[in-house]
C-alpha positions as CSV (number, residue, x, y, z in Angstrom):
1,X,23.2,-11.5,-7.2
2,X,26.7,-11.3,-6.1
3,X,29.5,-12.1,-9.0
4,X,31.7,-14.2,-7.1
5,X,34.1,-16.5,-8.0
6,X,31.7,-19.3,-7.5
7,X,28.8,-17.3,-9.3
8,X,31.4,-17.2,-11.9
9,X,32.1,-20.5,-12.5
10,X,27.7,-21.6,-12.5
11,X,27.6,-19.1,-15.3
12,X,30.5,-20.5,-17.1
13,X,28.8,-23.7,-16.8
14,X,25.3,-22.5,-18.1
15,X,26.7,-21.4,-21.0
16,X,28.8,-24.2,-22.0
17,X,26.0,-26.9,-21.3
18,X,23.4,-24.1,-23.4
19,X,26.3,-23.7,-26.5
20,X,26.2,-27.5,-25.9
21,X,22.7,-27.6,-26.4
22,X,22.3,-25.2,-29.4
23,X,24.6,-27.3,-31.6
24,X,23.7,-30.5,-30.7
25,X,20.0,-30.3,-30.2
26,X,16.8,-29.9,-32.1
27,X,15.3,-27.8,-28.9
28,X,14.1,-24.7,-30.0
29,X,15.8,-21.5,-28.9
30,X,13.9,-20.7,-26.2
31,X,14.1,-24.3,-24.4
32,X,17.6,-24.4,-24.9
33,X,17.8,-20.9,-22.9
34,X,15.3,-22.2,-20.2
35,X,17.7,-24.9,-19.6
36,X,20.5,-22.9,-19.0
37,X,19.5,-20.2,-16.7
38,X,17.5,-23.2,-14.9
39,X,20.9,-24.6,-15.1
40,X,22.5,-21.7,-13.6
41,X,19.8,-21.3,-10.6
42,X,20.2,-24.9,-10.0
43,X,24.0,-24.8,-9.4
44,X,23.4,-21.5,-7.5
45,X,21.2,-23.2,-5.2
46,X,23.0,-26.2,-4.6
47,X,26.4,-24.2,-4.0
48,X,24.8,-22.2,-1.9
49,X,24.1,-25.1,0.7
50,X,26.5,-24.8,3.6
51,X,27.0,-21.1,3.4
52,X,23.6,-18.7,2.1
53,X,20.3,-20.1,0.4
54,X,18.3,-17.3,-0.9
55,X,14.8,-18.2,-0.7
56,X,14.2,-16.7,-3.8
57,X,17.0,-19.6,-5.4
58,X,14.0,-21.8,-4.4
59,X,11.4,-20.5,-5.9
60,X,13.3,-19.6,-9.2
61,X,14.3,-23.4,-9.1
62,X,11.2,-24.7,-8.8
63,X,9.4,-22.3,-11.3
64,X,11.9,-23.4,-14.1
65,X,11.5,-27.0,-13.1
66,X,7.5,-26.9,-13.7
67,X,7.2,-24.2,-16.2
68,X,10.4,-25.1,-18.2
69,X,11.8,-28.4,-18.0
70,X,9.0,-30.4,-17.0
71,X,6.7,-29.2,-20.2
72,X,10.6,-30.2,-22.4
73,X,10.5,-33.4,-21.6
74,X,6.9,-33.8,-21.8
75,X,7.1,-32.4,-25.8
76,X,10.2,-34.6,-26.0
77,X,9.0,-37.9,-24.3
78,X,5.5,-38.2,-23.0
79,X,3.6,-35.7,-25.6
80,X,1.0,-39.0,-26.2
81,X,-0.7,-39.1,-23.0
82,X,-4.3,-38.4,-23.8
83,X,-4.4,-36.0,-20.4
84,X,-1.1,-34.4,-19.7
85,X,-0.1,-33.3,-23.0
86,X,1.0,-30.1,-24.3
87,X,-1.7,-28.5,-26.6
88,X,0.0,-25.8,-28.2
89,X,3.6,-26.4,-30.1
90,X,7.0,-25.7,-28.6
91,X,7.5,-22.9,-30.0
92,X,4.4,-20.8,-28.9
93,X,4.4,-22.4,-25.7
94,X,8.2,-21.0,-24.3
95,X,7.7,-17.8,-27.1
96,X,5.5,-16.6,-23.8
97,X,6.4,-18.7,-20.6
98,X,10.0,-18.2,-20.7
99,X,9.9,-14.2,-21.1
100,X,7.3,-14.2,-18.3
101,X,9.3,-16.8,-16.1
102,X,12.6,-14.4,-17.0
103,X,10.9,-11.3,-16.0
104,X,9.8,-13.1,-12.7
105,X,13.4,-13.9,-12.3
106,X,14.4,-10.0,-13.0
107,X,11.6,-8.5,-10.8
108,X,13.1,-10.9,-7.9
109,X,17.0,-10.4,-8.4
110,X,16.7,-6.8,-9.7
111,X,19.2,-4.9,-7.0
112,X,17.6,-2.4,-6.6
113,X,16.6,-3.4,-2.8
114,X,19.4,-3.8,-0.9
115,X,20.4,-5.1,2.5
116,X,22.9,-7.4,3.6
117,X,22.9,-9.4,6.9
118,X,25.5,-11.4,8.3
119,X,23.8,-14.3,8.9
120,X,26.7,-15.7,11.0
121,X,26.0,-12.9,13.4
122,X,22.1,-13.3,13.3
123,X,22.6,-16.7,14.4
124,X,25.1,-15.6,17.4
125,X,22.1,-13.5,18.2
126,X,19.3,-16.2,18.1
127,X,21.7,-18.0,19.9
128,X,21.5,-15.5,22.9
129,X,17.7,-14.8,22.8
130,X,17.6,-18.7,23.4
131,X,19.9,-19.0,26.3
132,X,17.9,-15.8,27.7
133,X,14.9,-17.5,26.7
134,X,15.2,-21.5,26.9
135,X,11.8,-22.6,26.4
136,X,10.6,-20.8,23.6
137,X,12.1,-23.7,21.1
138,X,10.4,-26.6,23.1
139,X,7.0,-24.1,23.0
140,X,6.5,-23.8,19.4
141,X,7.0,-27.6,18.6
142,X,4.8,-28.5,21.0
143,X,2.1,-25.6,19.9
144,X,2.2,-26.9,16.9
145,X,2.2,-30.5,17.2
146,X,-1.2,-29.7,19.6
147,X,-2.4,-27.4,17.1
148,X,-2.4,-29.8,14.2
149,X,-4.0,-32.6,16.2
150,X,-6.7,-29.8,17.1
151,X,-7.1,-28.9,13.2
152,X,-9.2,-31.7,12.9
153,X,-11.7,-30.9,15.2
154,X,-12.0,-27.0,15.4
155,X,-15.0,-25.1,13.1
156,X,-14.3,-25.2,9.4
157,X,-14.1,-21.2,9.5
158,X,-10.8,-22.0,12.2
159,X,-8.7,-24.8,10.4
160,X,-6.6,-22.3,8.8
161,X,-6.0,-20.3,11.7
162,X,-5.0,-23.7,12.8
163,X,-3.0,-25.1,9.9
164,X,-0.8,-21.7,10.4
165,X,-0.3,-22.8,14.3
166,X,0.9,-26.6,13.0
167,X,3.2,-24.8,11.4
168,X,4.9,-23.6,14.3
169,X,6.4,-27.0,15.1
170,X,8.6,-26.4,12.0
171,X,9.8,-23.2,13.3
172,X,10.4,-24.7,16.3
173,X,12.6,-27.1,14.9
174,X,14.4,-24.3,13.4
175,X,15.4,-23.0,16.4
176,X,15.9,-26.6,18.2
177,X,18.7,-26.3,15.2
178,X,20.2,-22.7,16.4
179,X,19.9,-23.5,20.2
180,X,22.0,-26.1,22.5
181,X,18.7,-28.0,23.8
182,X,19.7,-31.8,25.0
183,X,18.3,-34.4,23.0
184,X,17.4,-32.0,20.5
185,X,18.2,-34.1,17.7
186,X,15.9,-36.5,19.1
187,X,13.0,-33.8,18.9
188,X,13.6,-33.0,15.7
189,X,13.4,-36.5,14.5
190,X,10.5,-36.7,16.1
191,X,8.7,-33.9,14.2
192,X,10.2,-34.6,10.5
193,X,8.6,-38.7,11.5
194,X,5.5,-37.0,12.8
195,X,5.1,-35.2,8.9
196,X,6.4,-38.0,6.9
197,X,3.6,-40.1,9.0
198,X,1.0,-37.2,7.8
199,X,2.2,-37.0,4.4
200,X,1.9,-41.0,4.0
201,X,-1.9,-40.8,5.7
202,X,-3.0,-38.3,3.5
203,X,-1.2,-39.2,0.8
204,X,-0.4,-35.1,0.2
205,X,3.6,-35.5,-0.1
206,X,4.3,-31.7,-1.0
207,X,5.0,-30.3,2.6
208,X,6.5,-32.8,3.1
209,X,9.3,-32.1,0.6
210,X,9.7,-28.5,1.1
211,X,9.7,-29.2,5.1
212,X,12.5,-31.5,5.0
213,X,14.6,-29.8,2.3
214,X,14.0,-26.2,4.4
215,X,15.0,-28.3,7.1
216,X,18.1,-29.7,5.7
217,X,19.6,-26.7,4.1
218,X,19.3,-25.0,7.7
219,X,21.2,-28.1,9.3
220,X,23.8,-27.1,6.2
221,X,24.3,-24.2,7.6
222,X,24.3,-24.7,10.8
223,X,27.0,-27.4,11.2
224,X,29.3,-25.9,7.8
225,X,28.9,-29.2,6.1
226,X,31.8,-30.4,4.1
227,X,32.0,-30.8,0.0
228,X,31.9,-34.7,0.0
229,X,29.1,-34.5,2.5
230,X,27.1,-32.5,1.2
231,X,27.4,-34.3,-2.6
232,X,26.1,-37.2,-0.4
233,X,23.1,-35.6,1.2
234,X,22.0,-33.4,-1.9
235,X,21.8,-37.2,-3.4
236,X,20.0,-38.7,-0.3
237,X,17.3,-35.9,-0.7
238,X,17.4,-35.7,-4.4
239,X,16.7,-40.0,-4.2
240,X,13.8,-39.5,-1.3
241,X,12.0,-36.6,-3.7
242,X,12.5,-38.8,-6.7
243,X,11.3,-41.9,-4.2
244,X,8.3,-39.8,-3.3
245,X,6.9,-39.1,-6.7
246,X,7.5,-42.0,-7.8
247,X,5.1,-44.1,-5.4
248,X,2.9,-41.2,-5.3
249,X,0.5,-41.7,-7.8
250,X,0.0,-45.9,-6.6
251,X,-0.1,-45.0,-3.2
252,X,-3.2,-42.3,-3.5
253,X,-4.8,-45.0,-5.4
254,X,-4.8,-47.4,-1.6
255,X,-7.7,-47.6,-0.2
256,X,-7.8,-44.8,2.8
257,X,-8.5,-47.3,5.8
258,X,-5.0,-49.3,4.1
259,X,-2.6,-46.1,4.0
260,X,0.2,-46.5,6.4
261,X,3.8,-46.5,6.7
262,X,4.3,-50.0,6.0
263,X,2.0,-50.1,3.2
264,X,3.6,-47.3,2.1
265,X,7.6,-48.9,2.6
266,X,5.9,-52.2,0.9
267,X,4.9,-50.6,-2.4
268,X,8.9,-48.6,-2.2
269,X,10.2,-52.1,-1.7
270,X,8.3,-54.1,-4.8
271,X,9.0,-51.1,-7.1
272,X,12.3,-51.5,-6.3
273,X,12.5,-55.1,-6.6
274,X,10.7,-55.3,-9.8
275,X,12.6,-52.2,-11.3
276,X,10.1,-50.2,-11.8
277,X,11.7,-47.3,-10.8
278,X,13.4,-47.5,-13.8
279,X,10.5,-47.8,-15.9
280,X,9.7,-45.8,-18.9
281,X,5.4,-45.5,-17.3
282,X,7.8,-44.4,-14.1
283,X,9.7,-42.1,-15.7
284,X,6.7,-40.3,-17.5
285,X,4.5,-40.5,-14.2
286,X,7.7,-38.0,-13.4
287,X,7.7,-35.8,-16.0
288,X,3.7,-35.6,-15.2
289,X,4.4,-34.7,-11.9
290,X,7.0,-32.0,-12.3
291,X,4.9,-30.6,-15.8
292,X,2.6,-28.3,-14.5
293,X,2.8,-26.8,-18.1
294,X,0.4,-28.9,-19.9
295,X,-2.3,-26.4,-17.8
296,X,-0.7,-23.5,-18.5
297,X,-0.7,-24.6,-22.6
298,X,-4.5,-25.5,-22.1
299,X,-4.9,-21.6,-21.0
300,X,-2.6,-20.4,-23.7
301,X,-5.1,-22.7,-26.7
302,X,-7.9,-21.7,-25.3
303,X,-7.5,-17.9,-24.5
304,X,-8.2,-16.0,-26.3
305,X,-9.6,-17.7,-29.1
306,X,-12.4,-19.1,-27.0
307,X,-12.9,-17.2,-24.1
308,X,-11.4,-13.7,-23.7
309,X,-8.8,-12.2,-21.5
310,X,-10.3,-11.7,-18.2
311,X,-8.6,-8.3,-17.5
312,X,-7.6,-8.8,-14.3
313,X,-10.5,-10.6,-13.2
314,X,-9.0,-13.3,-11.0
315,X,-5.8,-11.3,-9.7
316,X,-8.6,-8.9,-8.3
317,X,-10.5,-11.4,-6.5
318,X,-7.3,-12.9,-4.9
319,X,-6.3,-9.7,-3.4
320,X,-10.2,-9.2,-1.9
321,X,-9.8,-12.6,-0.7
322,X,-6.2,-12.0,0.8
323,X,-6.5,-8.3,2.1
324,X,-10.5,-8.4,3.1
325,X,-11.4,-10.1,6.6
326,X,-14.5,-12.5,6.0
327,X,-17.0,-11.1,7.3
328,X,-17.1,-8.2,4.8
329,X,-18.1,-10.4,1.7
330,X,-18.4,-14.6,0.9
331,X,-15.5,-15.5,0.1
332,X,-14.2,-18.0,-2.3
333,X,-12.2,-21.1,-1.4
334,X,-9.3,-21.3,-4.0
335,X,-7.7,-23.6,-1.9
336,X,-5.9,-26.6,-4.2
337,X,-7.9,-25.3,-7.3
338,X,-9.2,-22.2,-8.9
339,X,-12.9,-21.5,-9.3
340,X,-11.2,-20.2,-12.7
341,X,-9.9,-23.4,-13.7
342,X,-12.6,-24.4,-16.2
343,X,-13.2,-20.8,-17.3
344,X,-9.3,-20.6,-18.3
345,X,-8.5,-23.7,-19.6
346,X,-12.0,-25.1,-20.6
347,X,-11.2,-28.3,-19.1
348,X,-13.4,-29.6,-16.4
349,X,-11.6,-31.4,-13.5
350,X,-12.9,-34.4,-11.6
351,X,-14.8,-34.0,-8.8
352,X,-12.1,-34.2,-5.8
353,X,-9.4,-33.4,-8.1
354,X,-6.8,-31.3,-6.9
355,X,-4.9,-28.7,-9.8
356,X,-4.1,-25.1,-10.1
357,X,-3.6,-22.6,-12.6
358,X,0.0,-21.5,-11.8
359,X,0.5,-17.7,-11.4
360,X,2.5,-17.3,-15.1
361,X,-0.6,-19.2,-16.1
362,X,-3.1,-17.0,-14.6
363,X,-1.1,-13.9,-15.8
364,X,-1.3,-14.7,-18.7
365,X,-5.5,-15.7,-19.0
366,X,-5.6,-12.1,-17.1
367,X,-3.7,-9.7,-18.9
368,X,-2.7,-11.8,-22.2
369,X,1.6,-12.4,-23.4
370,X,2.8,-9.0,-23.0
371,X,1.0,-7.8,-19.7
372,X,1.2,-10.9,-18.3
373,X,5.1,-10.7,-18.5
374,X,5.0,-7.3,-17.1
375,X,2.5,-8.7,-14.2
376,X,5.4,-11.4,-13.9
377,X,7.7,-8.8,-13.4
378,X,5.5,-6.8,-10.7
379,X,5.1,-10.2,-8.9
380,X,8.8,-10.9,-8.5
381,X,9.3,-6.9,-7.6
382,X,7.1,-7.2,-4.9
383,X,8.9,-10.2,-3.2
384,X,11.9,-8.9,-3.9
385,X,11.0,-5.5,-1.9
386,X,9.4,-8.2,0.8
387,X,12.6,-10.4,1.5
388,X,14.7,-6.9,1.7
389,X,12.3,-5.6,4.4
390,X,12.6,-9.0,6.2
391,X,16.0,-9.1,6.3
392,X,16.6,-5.6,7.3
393,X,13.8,-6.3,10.0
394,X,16.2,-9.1,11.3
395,X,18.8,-7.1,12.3
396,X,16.7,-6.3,14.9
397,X,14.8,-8.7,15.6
398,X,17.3,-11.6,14.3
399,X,14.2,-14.6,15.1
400,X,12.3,-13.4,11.8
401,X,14.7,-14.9,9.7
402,X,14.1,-18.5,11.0
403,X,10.1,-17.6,9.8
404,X,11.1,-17.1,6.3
405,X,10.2,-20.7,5.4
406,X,6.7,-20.4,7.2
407,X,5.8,-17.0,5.2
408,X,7.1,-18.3,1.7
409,X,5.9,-21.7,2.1
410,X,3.1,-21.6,-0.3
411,X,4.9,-18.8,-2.3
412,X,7.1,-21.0,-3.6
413,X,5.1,-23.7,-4.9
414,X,5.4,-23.3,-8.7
415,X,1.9,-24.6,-9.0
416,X,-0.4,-22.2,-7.0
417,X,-2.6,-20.2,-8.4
418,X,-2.1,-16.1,-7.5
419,X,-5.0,-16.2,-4.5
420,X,-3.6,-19.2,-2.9
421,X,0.1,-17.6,-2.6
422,X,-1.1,-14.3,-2.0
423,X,-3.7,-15.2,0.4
424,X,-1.3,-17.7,2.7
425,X,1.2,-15.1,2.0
426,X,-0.5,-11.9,3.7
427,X,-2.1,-14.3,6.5
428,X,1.5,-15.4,7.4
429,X,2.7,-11.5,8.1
430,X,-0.1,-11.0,10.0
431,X,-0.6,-14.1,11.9
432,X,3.8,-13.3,12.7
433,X,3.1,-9.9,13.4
434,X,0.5,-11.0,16.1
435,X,2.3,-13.8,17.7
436,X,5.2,-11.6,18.1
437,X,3.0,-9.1,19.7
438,X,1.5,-11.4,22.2
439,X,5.2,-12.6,22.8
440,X,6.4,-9.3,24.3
441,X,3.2,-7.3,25.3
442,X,1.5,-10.7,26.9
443,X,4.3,-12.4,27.9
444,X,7.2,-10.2,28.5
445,X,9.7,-11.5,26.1
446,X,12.4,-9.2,24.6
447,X,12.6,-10.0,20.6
448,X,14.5,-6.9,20.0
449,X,18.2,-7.7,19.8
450,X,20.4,-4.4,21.2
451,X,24.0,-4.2,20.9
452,X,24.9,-4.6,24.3
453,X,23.7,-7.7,24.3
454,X,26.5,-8.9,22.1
455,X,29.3,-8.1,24.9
């Protein structure tokens, strides 16, 4: 992390609102230095908008936000709920999550791999593979958008091939952003309506989020938004995430045949009008939603007094699943929940029920406190070594670094288990590695970026 002046001042700020804390609070120690360095990440990632986001900012922010503050408020406000509550105290909960979440936070930062790109530049050269090649933007959206609509009819052993070439609409909107396409803003609008629409039919809003909000700190960039501006828009995206949880929960409870749009607008409109968006059941239904530490407390009560640390048990089975092609073994669908789930936390989930383990959670049912902060640490290392290779990869090939979002996609949801980041992780490379393959051996197209090119 670079100590600028701006770094400077988040710290400053960290610390005063975590002195703050430790006088005025009855927050035990280790909450009251969650808060901060979530604090600190959270200023970070928002002054960051406009000029660099670090896609490690993300994920930091997001781990802090389920691990740390959600499980606060929940001992603080909502420890009644007969489901979602914390089962062991304060205390022993953040005596292990926040050294574990910390270490993750070390293993990511640590500066020991080292490379920086001028991202100014890299987008200069984007911007001269596109005017060399003008209809590789227009391609990927409409790959992907045929690709999605094909996910729903292709073999079951092909839908993630599939879900990985939806994708590509996304990237293609990324570049839409870099290029000088006409009407491109029109295409874009297009594809964010097209996910909202998905989001609201399924009633699965997390893409959703991450799509737009990848989406909008790349128009940030791009156009050098202003200070007032951007104060605006963080608060227009900050409303629509806070918009989206809130009708969540009601809207998953419609009837499939009645989910729509205006269904979906109608029940935005009467919570409004009835205030319950300011509700207390609204604002725990939040704290539920961003708490994914009530699972990871269920782990840390019932392991290992009840079942024993499973030694690595689950890690090893996620990298078979990740690393292994299929047709070597039967392998396990982790997808939305853990086969370990019960096993770890002795809690039986509904039948369609949709929950994971968390990776600090599954650390620690693996390898117990300790090793599971050290495993933390190895897990934030290894991404850390990853995003140094990518970027040093973009130099010369300056197109990876609009695939960033599309690798770390399911990386940085705070609530997967290890096999399901892992797994989308490694299947990401590969599935890059082979469409940029096909792009020049197939189709002729130079991806390489040489210096005299810039002139």
């Amino acid at each position: 992390m670079q100590l600028d002046s701006r770094n400077i001042i988040n710290i400053l700020i960290a610390l005063f609102i975590t002195v703050l804390l430790g006088m005025y609070s009855d927050l035990e120690n280790n909450s009251i230095y969650g808060i901060g360095i979530f604090t600190y990440f959270l200023l970070k990632l928002y002054t960051g908008i406009g000029k660099l986001i670090d896609i490690r900012d993300i994920m930091i922010v997001l781990a802090y936000l389920q691990w740390i503050i959600g499980p606060i408020l929940t001992y603080k406000f909502n420890n009644e709920d007969v489901i979602f509550f914390m089962e062991v105290e304060e205390a022993t909960y953040m005596s292990y999550v926040l050294p574990a979440t910390l270490a993750l936070t070390i293993g990511l930062y640590l500066p020991i791999f080292r490379y920086k790109l001028d991202y100014k530049k890299t987008l200069e050269k984007i911007s001269i593979f596109l005017a060399k090649n003008p209809q590789v933007d227009i391609a990927l959206v409409i790959a992907g958008i045929v690709s999605y609509y094909a996910s729903f009819v292709v073999p079951a052993s092909l839908y993630f091939v599939f879900y990985l070439l939806a994708c590509l609409r996304f990237v293609g909107v990324f570049f839409l952003l870099i290029g000088k396409r006409k009407f491109r803003w029109w295409i874009i609008i297009g594809v964010l309506i097209m996910q909202f629409s998905t989001a609201v039919e399924f009633g699965m809003f997390h893409d959703l989020v991450l799509w737009f909000s990848f989406t909008y700190i790349i128009i940030a960039y791009r156009i050098q938004i202003k200070p007032i501006v951007k104060v605006i828009s963080a608060c227009i995206l900050i409303l629509f995430v806070s918009i989206v949880q809130t009708v969540k929960t009601q809207f998953r409870a419609v009837a499939w045949q009645d989910r729509s749009i205006s269904v979906y607008f109608e029940i935005v409109q009467e919570n409004i009008d009835n205030e319950f968006i300011y509700s207390e059941f609204n604002r725990n239904s939040f704290i539920r939603r961003i708490n994914q530490g009530w699972i990871i407390s269920k782990i840390i009560n019932y392991m290992p007094t009840v079942e024993p640390f499973s030694n690595g048990e689950s890690i090893y089975l996620g990298l078979k699943e990740s690393l292994l092609p299929r047709f070597l073994y039967d392998k396990v669908v982790f997808t939305g929940q853990s086969p370990y789930f019960t096993k770890y936390t002795g809690y039986k989930l509904a039948r369609g029920t949709s929950m994971d383990l968390s990776v600090v959670g599954e650390a620690y049912a693996n390898f117990g406190p300790e090793n599971g902060t050290i495993f933390m640490f190895i897990f934030g290392l290894f991404f850390n070594l990853v995003l140094y290779l990518m970027l040093k990869i973009s130099n010369n090939y300056p197109t990876v670094i609009l695939w960033m979002p599309f690798i770390f996609l399911e990386v940085v949801k705070a609530e997967n288990n290890f096999a399901t980041s892992f797994n989308y992780f490694i299947k990401a490379i590969f599935f890059l590695t082979f469409f940029y393959t096909v792009l020049i051996y197939v189709f002729g197209i130079n991806l390489k970026f040489s210096e005299s090119e810039d002139s």
